[in-house]
TORMI-731973 format. One record per atom (N, C-alpha, C): residue number from 1; chain; atom name; z, x negated, y. Coordinates in steps of 0.001 Angstrom, whole numbers. Example, Ala and Ser with C-alpha at 12.3 -4.5 7.8 and 13.67 -1.06 7.14 Angstrom:
// residues 2
(site 1; "A"; "N"; (7800; -13190; -5690))
(site 1; "A"; "CA"; (7800; -12300; -4500))
(site 1; "A"; "C"; (7800; -13200; -3300))
(site 2; "A"; "N"; (7080; -12850; -2250))
(site 2; "A"; "CA"; (7140; -13670; -1060))
(site 2; "A"; "C"; (7870; -12900; 30))
END
This chain:
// residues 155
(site 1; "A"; "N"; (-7561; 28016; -20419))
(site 1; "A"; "CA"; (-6249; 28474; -20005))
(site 1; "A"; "C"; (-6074; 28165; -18520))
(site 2; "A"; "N"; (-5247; 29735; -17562))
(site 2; "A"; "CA"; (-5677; 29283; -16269))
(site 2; "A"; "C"; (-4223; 27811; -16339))
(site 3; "A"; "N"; (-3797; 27395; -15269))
(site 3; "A"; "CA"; (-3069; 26687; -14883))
(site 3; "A"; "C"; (-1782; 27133; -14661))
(site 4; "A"; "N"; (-1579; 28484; -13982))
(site 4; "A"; "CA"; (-438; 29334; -13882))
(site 4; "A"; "C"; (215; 29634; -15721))
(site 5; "A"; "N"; (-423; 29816; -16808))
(site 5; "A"; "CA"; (-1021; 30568; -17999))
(site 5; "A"; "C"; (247; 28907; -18600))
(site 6; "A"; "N"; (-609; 27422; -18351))
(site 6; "A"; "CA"; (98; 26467; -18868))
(site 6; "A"; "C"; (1692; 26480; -18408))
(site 7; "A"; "N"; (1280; 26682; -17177))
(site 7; "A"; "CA"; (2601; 26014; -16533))
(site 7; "A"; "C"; (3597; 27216; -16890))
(site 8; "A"; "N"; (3298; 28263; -17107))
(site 8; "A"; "CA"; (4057; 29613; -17982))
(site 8; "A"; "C"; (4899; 29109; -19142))
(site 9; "A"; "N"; (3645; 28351; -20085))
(site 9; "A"; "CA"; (4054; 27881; -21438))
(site 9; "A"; "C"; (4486; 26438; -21526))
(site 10; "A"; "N"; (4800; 26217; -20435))
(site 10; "A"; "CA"; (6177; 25026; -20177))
(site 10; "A"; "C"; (4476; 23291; -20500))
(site 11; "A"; "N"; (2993; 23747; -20856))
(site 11; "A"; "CA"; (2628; 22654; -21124))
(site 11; "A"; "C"; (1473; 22450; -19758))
(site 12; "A"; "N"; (1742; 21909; -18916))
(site 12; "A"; "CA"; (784; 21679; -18010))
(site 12; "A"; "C"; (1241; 19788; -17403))
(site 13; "A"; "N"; (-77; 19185; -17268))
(site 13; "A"; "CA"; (-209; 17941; -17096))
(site 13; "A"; "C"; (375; 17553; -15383))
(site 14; "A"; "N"; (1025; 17004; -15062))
(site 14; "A"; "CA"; (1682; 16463; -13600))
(site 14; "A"; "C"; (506; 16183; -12940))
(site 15; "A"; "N"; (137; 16524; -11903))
(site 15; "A"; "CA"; (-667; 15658; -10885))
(site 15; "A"; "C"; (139; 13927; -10137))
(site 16; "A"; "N"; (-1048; 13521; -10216))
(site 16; "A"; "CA"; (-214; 12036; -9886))
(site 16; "A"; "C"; (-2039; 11449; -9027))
(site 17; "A"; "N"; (-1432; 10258; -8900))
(site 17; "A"; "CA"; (-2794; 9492; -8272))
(site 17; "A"; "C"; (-3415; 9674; -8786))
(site 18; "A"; "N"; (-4154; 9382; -9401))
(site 18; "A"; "CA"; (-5060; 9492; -10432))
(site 18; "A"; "C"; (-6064; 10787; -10210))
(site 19; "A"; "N"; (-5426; 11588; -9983))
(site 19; "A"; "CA"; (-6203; 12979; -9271))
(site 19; "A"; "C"; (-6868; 13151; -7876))
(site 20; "A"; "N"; (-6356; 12353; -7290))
(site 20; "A"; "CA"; (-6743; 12374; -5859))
(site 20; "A"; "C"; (-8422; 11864; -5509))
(site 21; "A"; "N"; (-8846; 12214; -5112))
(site 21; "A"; "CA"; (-10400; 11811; -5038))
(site 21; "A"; "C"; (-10727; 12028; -3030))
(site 22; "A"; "N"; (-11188; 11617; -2842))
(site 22; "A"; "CA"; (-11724; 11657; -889))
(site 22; "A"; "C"; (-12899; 12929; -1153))
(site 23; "A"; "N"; (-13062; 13785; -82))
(site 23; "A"; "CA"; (-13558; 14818; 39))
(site 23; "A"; "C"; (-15328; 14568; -155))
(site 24; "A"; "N"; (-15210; 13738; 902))
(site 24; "A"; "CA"; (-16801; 12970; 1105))
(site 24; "A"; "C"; (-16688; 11421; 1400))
(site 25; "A"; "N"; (-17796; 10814; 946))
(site 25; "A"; "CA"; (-17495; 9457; 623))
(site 25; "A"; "C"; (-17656; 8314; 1760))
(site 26; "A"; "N"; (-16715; 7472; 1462))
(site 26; "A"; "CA"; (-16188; 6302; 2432))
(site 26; "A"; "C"; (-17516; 5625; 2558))
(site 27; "A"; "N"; (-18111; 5102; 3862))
(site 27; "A"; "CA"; (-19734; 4969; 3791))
(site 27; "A"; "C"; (-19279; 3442; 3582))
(site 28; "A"; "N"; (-18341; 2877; 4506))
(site 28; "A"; "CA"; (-18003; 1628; 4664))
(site 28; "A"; "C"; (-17169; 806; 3305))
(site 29; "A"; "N"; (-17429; 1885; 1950))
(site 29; "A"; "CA"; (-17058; 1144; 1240))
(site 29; "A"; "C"; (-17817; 306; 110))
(site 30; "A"; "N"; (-16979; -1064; -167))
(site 30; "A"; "CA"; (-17417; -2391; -1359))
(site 30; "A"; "C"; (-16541; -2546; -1650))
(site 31; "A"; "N"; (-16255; -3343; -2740))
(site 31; "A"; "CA"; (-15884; -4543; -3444))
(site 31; "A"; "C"; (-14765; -5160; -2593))
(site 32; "A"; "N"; (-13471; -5982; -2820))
(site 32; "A"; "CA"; (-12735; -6423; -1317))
(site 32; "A"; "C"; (-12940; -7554; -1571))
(site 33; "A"; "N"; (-13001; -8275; -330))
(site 33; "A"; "CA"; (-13205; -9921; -172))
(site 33; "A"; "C"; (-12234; -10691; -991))
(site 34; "A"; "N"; (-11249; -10237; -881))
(site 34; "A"; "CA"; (-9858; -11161; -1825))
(site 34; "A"; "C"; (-8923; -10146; -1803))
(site 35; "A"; "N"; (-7763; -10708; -2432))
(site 35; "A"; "CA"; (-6823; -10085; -2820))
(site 35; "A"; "C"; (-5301; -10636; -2278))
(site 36; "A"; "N"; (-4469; -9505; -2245))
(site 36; "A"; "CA"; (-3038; -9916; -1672))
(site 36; "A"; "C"; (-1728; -9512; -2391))
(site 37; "A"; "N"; (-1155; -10060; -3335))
(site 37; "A"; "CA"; (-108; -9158; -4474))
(site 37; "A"; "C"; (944; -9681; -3691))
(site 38; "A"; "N"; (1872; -8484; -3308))
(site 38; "A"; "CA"; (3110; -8030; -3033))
(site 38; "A"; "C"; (3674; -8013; -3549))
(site 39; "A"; "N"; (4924; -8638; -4403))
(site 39; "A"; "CA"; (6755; -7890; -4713))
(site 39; "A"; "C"; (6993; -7196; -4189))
(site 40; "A"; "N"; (7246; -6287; -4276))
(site 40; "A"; "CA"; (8394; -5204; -3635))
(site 40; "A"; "C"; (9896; -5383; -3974))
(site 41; "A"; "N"; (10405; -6551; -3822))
(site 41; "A"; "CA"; (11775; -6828; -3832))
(site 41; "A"; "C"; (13082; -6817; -3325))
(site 42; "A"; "N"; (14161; -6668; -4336))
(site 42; "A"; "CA"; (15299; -5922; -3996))
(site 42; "A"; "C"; (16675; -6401; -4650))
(site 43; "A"; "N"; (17485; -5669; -4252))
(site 43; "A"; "CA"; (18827; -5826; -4686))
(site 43; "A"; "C"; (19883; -4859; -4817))
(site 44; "A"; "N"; (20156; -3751; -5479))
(site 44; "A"; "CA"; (20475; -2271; -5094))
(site 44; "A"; "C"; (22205; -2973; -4855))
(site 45; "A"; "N"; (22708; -3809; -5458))
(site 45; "A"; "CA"; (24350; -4213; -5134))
(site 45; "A"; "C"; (24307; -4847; -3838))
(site 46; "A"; "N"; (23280; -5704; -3607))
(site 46; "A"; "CA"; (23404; -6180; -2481))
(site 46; "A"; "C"; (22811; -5492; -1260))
(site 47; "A"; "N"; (22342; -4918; -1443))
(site 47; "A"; "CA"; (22006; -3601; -848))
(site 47; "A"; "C"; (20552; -4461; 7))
(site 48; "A"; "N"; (19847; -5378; -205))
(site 48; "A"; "CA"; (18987; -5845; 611))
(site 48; "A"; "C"; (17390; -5583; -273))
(site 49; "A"; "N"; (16251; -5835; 917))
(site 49; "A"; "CA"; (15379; -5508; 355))
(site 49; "A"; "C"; (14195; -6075; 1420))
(site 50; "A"; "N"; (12842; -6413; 294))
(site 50; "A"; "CA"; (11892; -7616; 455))
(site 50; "A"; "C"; (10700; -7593; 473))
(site 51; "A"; "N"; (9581; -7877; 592))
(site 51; "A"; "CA"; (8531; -8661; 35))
(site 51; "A"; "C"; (8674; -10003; -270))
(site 52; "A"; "N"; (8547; -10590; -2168))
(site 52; "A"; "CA"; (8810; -11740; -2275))
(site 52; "A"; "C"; (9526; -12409; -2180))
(site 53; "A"; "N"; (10454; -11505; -2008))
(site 53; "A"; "CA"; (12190; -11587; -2056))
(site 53; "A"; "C"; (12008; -12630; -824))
(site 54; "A"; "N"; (11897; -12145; 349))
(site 54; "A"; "CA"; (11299; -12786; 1832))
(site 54; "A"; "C"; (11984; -11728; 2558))
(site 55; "A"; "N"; (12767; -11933; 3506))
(site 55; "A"; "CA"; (13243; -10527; 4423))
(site 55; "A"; "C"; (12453; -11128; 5729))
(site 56; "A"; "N"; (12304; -9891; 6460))
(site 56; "A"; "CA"; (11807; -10524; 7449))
(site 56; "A"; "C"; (11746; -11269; 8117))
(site 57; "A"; "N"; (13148; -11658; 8737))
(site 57; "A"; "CA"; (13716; -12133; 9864))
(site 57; "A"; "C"; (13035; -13750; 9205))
(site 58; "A"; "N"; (12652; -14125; 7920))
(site 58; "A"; "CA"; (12190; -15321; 7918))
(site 58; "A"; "C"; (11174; -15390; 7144))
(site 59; "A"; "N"; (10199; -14523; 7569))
(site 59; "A"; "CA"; (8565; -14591; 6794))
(site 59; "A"; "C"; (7649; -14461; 7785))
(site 60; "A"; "N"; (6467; -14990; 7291))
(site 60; "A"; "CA"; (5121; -15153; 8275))
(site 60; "A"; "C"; (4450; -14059; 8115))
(site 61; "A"; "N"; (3675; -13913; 9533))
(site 61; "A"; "CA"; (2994; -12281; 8938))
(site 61; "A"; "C"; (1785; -12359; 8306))
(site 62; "A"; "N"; (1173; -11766; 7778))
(site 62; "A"; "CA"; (-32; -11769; 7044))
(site 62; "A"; "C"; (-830; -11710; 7769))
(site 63; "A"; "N"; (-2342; -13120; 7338))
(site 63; "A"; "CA"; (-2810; -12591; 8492))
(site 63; "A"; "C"; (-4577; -12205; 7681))
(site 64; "A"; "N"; (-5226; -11322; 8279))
(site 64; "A"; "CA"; (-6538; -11337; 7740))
(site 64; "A"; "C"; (-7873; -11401; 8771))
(site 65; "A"; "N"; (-9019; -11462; 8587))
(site 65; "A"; "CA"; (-10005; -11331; 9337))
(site 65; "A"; "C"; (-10492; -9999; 9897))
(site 66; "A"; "N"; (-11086; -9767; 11053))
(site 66; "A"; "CA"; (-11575; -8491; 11347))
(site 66; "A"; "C"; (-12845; -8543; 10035))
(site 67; "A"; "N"; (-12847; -7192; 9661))
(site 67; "A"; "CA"; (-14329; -6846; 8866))
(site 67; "A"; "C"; (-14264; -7346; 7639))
(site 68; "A"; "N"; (-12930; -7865; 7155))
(site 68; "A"; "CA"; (-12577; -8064; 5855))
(site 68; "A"; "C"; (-12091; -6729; 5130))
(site 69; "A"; "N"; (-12537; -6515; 3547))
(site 69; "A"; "CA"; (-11792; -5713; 2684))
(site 69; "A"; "C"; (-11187; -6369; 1819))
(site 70; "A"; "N"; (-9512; -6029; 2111))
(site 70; "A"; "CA"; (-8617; -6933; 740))
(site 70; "A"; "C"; (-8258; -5874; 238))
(site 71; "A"; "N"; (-8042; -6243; -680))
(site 71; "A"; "CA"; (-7351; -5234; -1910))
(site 71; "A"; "C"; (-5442; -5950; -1868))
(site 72; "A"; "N"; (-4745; -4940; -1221))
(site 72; "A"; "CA"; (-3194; -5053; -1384))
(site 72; "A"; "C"; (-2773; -5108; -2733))
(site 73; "A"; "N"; (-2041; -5606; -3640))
(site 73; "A"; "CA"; (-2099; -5126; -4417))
(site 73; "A"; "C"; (-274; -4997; -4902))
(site 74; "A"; "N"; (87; -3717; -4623))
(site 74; "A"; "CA"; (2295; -3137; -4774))
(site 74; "A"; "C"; (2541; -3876; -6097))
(site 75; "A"; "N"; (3404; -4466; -6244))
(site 75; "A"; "CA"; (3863; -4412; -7862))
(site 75; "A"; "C"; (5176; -4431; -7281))
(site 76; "A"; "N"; (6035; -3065; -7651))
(site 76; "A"; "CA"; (7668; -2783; -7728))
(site 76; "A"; "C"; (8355; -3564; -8401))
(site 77; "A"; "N"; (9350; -4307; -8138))
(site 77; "A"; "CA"; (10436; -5144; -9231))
(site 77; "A"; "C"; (11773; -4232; -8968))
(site 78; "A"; "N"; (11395; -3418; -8578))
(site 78; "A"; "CA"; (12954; -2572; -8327))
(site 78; "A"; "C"; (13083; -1271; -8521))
(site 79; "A"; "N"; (14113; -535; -8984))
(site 79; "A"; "CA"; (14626; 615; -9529))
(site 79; "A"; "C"; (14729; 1645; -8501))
(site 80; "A"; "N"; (13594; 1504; -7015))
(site 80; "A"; "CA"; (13328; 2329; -6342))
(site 80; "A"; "C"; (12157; 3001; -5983))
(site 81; "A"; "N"; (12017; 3812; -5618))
(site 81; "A"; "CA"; (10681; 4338; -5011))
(site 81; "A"; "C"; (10647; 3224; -3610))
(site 82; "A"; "N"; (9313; 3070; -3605))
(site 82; "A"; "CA"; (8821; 1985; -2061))
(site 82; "A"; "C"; (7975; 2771; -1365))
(site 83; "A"; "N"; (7583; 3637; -628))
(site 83; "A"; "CA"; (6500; 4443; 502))
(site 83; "A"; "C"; (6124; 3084; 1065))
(site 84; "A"; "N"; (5180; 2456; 1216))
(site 84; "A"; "CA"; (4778; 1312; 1804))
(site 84; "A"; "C"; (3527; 2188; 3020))
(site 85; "A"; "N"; (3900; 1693; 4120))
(site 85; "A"; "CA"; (2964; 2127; 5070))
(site 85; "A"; "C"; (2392; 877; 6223))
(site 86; "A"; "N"; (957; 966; 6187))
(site 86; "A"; "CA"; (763; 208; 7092))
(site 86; "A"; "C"; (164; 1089; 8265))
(site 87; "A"; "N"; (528; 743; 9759))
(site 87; "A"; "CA"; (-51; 1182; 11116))
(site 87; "A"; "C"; (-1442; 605; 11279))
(site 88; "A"; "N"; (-1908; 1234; 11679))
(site 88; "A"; "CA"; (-3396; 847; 12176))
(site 88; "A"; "C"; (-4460; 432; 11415))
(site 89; "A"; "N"; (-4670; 1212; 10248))
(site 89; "A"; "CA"; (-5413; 846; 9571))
(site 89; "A"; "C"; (-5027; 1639; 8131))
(site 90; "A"; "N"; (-5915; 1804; 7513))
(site 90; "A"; "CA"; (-5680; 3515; 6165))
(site 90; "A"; "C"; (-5749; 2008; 4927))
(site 91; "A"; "N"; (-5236; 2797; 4372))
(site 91; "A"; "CA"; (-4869; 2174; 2984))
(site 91; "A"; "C"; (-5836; 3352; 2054))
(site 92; "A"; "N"; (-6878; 3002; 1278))
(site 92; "A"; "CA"; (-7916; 3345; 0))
(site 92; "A"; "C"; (-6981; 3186; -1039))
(site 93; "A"; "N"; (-6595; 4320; -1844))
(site 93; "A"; "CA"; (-5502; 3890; -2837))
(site 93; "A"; "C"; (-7073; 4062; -3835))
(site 94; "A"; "N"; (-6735; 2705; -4529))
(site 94; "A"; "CA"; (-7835; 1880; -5763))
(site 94; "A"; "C"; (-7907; 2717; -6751))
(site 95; "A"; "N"; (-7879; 4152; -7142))
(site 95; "A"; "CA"; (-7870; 4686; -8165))
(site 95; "A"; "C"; (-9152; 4793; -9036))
(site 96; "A"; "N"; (-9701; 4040; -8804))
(site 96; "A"; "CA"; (-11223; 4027; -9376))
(site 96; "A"; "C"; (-12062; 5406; -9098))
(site 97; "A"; "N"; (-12047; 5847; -8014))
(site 97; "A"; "CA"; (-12951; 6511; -7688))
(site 97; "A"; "C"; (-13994; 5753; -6795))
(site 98; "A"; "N"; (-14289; 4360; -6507))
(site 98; "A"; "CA"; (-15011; 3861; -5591))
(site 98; "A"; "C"; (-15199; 4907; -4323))
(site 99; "A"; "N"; (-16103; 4761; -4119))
(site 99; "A"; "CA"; (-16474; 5488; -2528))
(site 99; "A"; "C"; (-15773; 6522; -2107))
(site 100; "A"; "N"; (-15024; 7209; -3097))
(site 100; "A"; "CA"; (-14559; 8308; -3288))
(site 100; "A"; "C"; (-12745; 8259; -3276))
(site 101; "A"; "N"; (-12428; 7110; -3200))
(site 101; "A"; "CA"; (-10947; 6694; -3894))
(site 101; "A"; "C"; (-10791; 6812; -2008))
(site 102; "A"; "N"; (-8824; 8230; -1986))
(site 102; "A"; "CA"; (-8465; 9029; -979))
(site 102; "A"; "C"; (-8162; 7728; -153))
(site 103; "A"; "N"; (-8253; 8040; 1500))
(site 103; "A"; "CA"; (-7359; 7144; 2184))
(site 103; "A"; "C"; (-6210; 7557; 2263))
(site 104; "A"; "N"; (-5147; 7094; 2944))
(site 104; "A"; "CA"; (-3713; 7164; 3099))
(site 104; "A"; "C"; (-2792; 6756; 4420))
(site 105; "A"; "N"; (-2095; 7211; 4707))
(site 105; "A"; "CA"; (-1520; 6127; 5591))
(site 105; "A"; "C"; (-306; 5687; 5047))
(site 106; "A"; "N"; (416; 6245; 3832))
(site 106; "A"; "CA"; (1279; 5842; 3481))
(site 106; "A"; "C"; (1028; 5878; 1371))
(site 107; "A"; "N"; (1828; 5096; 1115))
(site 107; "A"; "CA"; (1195; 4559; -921))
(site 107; "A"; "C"; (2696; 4667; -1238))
(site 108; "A"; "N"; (3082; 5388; -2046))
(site 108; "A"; "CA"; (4579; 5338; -3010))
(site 108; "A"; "C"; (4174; 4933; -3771))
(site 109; "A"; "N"; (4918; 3817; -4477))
(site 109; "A"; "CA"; (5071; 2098; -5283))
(site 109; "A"; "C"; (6117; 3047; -6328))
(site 110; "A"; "N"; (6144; 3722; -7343))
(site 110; "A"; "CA"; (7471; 4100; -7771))
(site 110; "A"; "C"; (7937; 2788; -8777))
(site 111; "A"; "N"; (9181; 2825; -9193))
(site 111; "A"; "CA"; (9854; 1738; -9818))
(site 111; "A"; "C"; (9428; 1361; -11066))
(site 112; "A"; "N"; (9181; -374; -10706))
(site 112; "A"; "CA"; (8248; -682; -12312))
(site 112; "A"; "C"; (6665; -446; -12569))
(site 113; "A"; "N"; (6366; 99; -11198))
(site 113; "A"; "CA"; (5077; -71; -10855))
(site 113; "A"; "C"; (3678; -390; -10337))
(site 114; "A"; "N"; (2684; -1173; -10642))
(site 114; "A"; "CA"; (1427; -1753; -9796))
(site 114; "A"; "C"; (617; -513; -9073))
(site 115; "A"; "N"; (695; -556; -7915))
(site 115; "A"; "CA"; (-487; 528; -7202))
(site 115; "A"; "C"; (-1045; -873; -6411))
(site 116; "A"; "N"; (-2446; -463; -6520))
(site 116; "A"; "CA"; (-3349; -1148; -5694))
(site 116; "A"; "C"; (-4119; -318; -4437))
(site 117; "A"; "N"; (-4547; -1284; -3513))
(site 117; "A"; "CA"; (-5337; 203; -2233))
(site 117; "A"; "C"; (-5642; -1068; -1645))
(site 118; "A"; "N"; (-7276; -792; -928))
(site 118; "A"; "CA"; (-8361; -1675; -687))
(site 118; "A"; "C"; (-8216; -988; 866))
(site 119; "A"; "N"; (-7886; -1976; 1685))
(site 119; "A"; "CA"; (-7738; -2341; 3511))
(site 119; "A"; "C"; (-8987; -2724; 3623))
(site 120; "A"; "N"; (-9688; -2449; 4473))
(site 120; "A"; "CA"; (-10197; -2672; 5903))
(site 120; "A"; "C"; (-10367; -2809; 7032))
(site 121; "A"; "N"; (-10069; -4334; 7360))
(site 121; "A"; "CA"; (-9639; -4731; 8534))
(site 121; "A"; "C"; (-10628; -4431; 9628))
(site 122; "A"; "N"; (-10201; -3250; 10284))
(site 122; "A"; "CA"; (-11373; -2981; 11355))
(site 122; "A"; "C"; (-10725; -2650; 12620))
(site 123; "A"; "N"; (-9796; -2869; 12909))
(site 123; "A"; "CA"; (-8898; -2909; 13911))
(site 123; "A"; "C"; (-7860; -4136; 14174))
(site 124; "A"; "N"; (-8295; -5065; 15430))
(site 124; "A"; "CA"; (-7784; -6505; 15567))
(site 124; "A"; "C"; (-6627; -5608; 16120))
(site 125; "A"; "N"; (-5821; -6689; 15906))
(site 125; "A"; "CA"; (-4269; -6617; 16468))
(site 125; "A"; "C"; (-3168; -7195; 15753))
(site 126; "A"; "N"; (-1999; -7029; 15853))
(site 126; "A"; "CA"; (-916; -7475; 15497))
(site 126; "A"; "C"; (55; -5323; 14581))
(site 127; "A"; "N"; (-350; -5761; 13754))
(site 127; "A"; "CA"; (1094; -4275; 13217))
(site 127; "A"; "C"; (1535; -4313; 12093))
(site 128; "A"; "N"; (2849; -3030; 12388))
(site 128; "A"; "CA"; (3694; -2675; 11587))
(site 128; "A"; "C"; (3333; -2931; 9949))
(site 129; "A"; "N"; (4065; -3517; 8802))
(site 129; "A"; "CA"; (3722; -3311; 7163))
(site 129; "A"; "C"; (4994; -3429; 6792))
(site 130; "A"; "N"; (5295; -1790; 6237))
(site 130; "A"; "CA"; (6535; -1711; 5906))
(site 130; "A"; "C"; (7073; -570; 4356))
(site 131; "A"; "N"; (8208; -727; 3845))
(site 131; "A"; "CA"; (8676; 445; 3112))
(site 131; "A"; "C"; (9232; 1125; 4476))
(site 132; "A"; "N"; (8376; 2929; 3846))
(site 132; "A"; "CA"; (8595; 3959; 4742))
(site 132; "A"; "C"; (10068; 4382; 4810))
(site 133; "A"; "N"; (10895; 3914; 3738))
(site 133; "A"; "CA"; (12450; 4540; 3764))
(site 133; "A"; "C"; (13382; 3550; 4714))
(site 134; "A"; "N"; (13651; 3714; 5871))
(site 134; "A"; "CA"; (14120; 3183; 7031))
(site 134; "A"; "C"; (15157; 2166; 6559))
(site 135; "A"; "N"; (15598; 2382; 5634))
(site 135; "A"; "CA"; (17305; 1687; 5425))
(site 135; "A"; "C"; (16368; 349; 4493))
(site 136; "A"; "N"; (15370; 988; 3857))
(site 136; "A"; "CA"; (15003; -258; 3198))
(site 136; "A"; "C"; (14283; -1073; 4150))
(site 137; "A"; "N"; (13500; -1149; 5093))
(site 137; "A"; "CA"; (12699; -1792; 6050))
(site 137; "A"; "C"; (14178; -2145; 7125))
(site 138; "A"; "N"; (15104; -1632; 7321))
(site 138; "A"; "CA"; (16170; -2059; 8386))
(site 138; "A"; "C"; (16786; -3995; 7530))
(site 139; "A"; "N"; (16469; -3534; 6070))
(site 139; "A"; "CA"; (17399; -4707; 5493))
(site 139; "A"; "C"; (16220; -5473; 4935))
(site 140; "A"; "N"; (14893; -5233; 5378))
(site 140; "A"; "CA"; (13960; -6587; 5101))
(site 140; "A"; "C"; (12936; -6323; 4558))
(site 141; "A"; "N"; (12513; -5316; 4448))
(site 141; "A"; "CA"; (11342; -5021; 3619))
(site 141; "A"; "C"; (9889; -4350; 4997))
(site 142; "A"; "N"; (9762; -5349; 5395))
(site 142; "A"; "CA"; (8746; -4923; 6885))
(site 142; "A"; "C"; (8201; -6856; 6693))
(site 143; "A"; "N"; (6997; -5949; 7578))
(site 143; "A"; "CA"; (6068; -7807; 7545))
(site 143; "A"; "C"; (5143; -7134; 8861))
(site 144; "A"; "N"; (4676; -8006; 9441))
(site 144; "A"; "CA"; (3968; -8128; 10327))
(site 144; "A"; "C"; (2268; -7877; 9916))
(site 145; "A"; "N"; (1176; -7368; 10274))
(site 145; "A"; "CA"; (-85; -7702; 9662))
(site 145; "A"; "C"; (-1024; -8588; 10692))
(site 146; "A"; "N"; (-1676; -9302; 10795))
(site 146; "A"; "CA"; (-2251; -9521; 11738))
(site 146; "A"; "C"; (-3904; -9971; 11577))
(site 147; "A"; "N"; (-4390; -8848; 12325))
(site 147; "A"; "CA"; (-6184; -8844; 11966))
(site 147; "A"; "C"; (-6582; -9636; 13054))
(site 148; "A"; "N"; (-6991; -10537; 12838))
(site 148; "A"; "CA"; (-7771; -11991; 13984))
(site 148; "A"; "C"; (-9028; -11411; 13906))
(site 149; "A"; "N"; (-9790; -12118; 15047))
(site 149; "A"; "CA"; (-11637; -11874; 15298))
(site 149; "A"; "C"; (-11896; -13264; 13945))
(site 150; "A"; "N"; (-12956; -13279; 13726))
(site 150; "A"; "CA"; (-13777; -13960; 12795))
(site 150; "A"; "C"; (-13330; -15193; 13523))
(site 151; "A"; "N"; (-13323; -16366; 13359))
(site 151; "A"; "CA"; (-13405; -17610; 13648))
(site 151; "A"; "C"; (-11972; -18381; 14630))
(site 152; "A"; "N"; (-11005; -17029; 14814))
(site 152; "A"; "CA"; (-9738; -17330; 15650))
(site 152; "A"; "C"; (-9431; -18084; 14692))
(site 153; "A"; "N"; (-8913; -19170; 15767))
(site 153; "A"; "CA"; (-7835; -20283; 15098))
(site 153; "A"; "C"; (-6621; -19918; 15596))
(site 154; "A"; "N"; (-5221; -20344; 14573))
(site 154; "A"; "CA"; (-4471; -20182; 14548))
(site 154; "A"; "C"; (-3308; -21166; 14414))
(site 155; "A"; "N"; (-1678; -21553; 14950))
(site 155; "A"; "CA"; (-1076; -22679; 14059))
(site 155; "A"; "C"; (-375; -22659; 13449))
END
């Protein structure tokens, strides 16, 4: 049955992650060194919003090594959609396609949900990690990332 034919007869399956596959495969990809689980936390009365129920103005930024792969890993505690985007650096959403699993620059977290996506820190610097919906990152939901050279000390 074509696809037009289902979606006629009201039964055709949603595309979601899960479908997404990378065209040709990520050469630079393994396994990630460690792991980093996120809250995506909130308050829809109080109108504020988090990582780790942490607003910015008083959290440390994350920091990782150049040439490290972590695996981020979203878990939503809130009754919103989260677009989580990080600058300078693509987010591998973990869909078990290995080599093949799409990059991104931006991952929707929908509500009540774990998405995972495997970073590669290959760009030192200091950037942006935020929910893409402005009002939610204005009231706290932004973090700093920060990719050090191998052996930088820090205090």
């Amino acid at each position: 049955m074509q696809h037009t034919e289902a979606a006629a007869m009201g039964s055709y399956e949603a595309l979601d992650y899960r479908h997404l596959m990378a065209a040709a495969p990520n050469s630079d990809w393994r396994q990630p060194d460690r792991e980093i689980r996120l809250r995506l936390t909130g308050n829809m009365y109080r109108y504020i919003w988090s990582f780790d129920d942490i607003k910015y103005s008083e959290s440390e930024p994350l920091r990782v090594k150049f040439g490290e792969h972590i695996r981020f890993t979203y878990v939503n505690e809130t009754m919103m959609n989260h677009p989580i985007h990080l600058h300078g650096l693509w987010q591998y959403l973990d869909n078990g396609n290995g080599a093949f699993n799409p990059k991104k620059h931006v991952i929707n977290v929908p509500p009540g949900k774990t998405v995972s996506v495997i970073v590669v820190a290959d760009a030192e610097g200091e950037w942006a990690f935020h929910c893409h919906l402005l009002y939610h990152m204005d009231t706290g939901m932004f973090r700093r990332l920060i990719v050090e050279k191998t052996g930088q000390v820090h205090g």
